[in-house]
C-alpha positions in Angstrom: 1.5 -4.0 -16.1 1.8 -1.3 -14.3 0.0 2.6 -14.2 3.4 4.5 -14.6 6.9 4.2 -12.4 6.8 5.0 -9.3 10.2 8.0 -8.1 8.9 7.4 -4.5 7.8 4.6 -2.7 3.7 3.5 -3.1 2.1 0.1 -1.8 0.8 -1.2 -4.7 3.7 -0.7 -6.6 5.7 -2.4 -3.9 3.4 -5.5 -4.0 3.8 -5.8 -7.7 7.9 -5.7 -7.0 7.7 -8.0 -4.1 5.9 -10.8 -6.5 8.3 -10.1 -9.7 11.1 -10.2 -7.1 9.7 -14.0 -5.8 8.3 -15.3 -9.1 12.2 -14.9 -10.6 13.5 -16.1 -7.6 11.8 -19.4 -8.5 12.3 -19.9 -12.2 9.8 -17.9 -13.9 10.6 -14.9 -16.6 9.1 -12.0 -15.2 8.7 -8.7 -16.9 7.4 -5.2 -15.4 5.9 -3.0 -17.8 6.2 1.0 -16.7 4.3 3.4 -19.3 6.4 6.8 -19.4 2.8 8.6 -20.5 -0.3 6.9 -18.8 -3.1 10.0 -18.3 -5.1 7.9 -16.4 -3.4 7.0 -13.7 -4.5 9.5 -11.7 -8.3 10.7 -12.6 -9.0 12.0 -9.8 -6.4 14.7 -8.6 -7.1 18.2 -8.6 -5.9 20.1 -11.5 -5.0 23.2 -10.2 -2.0 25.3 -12.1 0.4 24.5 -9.8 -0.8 20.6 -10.4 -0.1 20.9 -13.7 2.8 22.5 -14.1 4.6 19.6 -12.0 2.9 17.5 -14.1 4.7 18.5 -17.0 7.8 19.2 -15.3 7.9 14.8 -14.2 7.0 14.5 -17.7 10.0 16.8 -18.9 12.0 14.9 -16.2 11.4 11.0 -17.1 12.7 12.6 -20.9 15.5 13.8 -19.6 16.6 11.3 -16.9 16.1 7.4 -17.5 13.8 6.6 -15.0 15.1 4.0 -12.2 13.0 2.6 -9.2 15.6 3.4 -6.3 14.0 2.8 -3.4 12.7 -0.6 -3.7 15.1 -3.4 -4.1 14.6 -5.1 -7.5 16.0 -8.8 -8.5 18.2 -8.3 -11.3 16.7 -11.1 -13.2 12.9 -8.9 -13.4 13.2 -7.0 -16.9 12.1 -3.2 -16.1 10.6 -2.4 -19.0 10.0 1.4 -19.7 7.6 1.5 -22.5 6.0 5.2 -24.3 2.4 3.6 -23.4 0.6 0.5 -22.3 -0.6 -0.4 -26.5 -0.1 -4.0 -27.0 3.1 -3.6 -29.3 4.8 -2.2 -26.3 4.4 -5.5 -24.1 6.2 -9.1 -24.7 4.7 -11.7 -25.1 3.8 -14.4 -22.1 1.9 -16.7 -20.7 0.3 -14.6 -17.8 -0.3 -10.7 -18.4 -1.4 -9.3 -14.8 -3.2 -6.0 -14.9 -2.6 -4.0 -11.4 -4.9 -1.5 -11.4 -8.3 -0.4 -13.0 -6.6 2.1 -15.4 -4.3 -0.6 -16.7 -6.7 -3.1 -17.0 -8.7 -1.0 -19.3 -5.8 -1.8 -21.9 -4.9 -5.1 -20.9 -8.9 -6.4 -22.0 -7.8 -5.8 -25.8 -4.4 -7.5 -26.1 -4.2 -10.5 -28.0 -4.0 -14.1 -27.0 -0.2 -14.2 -27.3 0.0 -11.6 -24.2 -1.0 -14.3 -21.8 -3.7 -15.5 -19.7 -5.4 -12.1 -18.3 -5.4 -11.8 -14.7 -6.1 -8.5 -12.7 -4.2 -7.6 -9.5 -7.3 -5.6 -7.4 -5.7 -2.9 -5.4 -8.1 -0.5 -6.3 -11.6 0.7 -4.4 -14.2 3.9 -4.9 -13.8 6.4 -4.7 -11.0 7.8 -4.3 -8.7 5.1 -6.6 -11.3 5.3 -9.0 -14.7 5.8 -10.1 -17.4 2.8 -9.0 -18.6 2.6 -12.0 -15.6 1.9 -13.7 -14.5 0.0 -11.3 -16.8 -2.3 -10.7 -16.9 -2.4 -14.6 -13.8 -3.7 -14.6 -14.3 -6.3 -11.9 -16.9 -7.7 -14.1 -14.7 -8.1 -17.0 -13.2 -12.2 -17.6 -9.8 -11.2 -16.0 -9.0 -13.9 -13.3 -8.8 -11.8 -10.1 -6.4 -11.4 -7.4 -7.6 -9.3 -4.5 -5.5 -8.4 -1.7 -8.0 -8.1 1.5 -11.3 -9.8 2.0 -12.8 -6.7 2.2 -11.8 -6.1 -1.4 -12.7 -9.8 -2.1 -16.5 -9.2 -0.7 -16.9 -6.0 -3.2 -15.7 -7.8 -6.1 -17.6 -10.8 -5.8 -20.6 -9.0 -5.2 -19.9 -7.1 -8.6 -19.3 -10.1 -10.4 -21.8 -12.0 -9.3 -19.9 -14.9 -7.4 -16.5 -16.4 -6.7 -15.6 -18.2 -9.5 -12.9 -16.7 -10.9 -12.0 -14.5 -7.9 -9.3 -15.5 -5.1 -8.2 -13.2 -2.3 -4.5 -13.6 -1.6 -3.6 -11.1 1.1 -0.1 -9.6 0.7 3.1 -10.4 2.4 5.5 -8.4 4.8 9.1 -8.5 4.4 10.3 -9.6 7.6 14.0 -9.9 6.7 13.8 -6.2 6.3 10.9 -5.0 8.7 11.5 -6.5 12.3 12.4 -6.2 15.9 15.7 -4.0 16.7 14.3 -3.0 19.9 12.5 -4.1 22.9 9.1 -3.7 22.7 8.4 -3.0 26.6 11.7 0.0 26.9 10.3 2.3 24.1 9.6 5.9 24.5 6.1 7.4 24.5 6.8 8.4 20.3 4.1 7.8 18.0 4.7 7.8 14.1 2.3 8.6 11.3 2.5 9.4 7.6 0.9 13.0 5.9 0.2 11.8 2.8 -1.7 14.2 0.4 -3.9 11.7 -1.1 -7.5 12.5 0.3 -8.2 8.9 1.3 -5.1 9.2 3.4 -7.5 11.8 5.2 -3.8 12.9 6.8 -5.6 15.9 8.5 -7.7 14.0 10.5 -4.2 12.1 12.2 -2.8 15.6 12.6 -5.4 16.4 14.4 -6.1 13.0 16.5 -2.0 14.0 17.4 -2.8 17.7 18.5 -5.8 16.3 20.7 -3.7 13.5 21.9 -0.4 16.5 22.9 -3.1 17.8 25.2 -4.0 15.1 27.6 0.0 14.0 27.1 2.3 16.6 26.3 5.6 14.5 27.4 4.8 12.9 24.3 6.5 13.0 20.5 5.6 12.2 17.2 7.6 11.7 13.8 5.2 12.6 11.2 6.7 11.1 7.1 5.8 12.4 4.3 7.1 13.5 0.7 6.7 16.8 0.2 9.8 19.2 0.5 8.4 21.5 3.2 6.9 20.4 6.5 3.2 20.9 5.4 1.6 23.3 7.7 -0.8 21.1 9.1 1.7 18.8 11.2 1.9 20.0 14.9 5.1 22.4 14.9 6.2 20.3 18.2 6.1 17.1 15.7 9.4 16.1 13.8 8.8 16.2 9.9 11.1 13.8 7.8 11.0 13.8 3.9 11.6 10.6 1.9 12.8 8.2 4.3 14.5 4.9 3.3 13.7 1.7 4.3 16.6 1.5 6.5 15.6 5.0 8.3 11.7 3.8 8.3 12.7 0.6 10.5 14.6 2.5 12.6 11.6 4.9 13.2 9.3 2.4 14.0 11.9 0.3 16.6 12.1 3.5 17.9 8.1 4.2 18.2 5.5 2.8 21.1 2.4 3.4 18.4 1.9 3.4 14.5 -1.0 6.1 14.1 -3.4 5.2 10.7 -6.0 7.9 9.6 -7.3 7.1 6.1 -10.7 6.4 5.3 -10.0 3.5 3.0 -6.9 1.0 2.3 -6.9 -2.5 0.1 -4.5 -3.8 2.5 -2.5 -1.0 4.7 1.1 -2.2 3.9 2.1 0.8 6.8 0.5 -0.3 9.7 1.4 -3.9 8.9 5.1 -3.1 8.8 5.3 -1.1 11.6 3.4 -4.0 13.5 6.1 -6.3 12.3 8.8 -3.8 14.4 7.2 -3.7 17.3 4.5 -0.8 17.0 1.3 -1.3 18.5 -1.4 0.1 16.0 -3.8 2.7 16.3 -6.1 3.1 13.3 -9.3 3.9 11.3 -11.6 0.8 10.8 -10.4 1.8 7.5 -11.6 -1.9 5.5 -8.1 -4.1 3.7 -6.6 -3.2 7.4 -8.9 -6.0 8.8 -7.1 -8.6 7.1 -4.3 -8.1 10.5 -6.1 -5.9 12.6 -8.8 -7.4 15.2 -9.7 -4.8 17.0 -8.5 -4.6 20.9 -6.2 -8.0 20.3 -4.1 -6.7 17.9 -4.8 -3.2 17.3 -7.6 -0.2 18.5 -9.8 0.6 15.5 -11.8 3.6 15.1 -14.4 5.6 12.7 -13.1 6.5 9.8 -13.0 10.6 9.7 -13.2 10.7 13.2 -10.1 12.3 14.7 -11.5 12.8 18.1 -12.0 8.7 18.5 -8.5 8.0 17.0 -7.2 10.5 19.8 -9.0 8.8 22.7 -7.4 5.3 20.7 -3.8 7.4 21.6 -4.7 8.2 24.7 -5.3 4.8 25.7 -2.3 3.5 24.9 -0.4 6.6 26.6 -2.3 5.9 29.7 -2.1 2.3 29.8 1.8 0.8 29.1 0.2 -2.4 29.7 -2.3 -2.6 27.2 0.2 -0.8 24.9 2.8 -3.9 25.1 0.1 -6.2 25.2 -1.4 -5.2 21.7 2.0 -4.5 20.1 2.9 -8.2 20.9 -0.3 -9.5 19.7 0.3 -7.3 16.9 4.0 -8.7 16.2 2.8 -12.4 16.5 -0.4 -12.4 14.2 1.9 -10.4 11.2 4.5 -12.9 11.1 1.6 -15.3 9.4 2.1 -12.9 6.3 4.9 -13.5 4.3 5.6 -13.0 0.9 6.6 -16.5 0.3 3.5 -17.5 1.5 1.4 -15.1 -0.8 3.9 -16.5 -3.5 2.4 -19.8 -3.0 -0.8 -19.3 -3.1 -0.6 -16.7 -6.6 1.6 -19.5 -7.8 -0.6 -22.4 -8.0 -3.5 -20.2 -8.7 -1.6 -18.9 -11.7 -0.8 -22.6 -12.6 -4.2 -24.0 -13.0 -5.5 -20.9 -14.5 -2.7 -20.7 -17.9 -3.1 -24.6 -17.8 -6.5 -24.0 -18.0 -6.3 -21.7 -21.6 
């Protein structure tokens, strides 16, 4: 069950994906459920005029145009199901229903038996993916839960009172996609970050580490990725802005990269940093919790404070000044990630799913 369907590419979506992809792969019937009108999704943007009117227009869009996940590659065995809302009626029958984030779980507590054993998929943390209240409301509810970092694993525990019904399963990289196409040790002093809008991203701070870091280095480049149309005026005007990468062009970025820049003051996991990791980038970061479940900091990455853009520069600088420790790191980096495969997280989610619908 997912919050809505995605147009552009978002981590927890992709995680949801990656599992349907596997779980079909190995004999089960999997459907993914995409509300077209889900209000909750996103509590917590502004609402500004200009907010809503694009609100409305997507709305007016997913109408008009039949709505098609693009740039994630789907098995053709998982049903995409494009429901009017998240009501029980909507949803088939199963023997597993997995709610993915707190939003969807909020619907998924009243279906009926015939829905499936409930499980719930945490992705989510306060405050900026929702309220703690309702969060941890929804931790407590008897869903068995999957979390995708320890740090996640620690809150939820602590909300529900022990580990019973709780197992961390940390997520997978796809390394047939995301890996080496150029030597580590021969790569140009480019960093690469994303400008996300999302405050947690807390993109202004990287900007800003980046500007810092153009001073003590200014042989150096960055390629800064983002969605929105126009090169937002925050990115350094020396930095390249591209819009909407694919998969293909993201790779090539990062084999093309020395260091992966990370600024956001919290992630469940940090899909980013791990894939780029996984092609050869050696990862400079904010301490920023999921992110610890691959990066130990000074073996295989340089952590910082979160909202601190003058330590994540001195983490840049660092690296710019020292090849050595640069290659070191990204190698470190490179070996540790390979441990995280998707077939591997598929495992572990399978038995648990196993004994849990034997279970009921």
């Amino acid at each position: 069950m997912l919050p809505c369907y995605p147009r552009r590419p978002i981590g927890g979506f992709r995680v949801a994906y990656e599992y349907a992809n596997r779980l079909v792969a190995r004999g089960h019937e999997v459907a993914v459920v995409h509300p077209r009108r889900f209000a909750s999704a996103t509590p917590l943007l502004a609402t500004s005029f200009y907010q809503r009117l694009r609100r409305q227009g997507a709305r007016l869009r997913d109408v008009l145009f039949p709505p098609h996940v693009h740039w994630q590659p789907i098995d053709k065995q998982v049903r995409m199901l494009y429901v009017a809302d998240l009501d029980a009626s909507q949803v088939p029958d199963g023997d597993a229903v997995f709610a993915t984030s707190w939003p969807t779980v909020e619907h998924v507590a009243g279906y009926p038996a015939c829905k499936g054993k409930k499980f719930y998929l945490v992705q989510d943390f306060d405050p900026w993916l929702g309220p703690r209240e309702r969060l941890q409301a929804t931790w407590r509810l008897p869903f068995q839960k999957v979390t995708v970092s320890r740090w996640l694993y620690k809150q939820v525990v602590d909300a529900e009172g022990g580990p019973e019904n709780v197992v961390n399963i940390p997520n997978g990289i796809d390394h047939e996609r995301f890996h080496l196409t150029a030597d580590m040790g021969q790569r140009p002093k480019q960093l690469v970050m994303f400008f996300r809008r999302e405050s947690y991203k807390a993109p202004e701070d990287g900007a800003l580490a980046l500007e810092i870091a153009k001073r003590g280095h200014p042989g150096m480049s960055a390629a800064v990725l983002g969605q929105a149309y126009r090169k937002p005026p925050r990115v350094p005007p020396w930095a390249s802005y591209l819009r909407r990468v694919s998969d293909d062009q993201l790779i090539a970025i990062y084999n093309s990269s020395s260091i992966f820049v990370g600024s956001s003051l919290a992630e469940g996991f940090a899909l980013p940093p791990a894939e780029a990791m996984a092609c050869g980038c050696a990862v400079v970061s904010t301490d920023c919790g999921g992110i610890r479940e691959f990066a130990e900091p000074e073996v295989t990455a340089l952590l910082s404070p979160p909202g601190d853009p003058e330590a994540l520069a001195r983490n840049i600088l660092r690296l710019l000044d020292d090849d050595a420790l640069r290659q070191r790191l990204a190698a470190a980096g490179h070996e540790r990630i390979q441990s995280f495969t998707w077939e591997r997280s598929t495992d572990q989610l399978e038995v648990f799913m196993r004994k849990q619908v034997g279970r009921g």
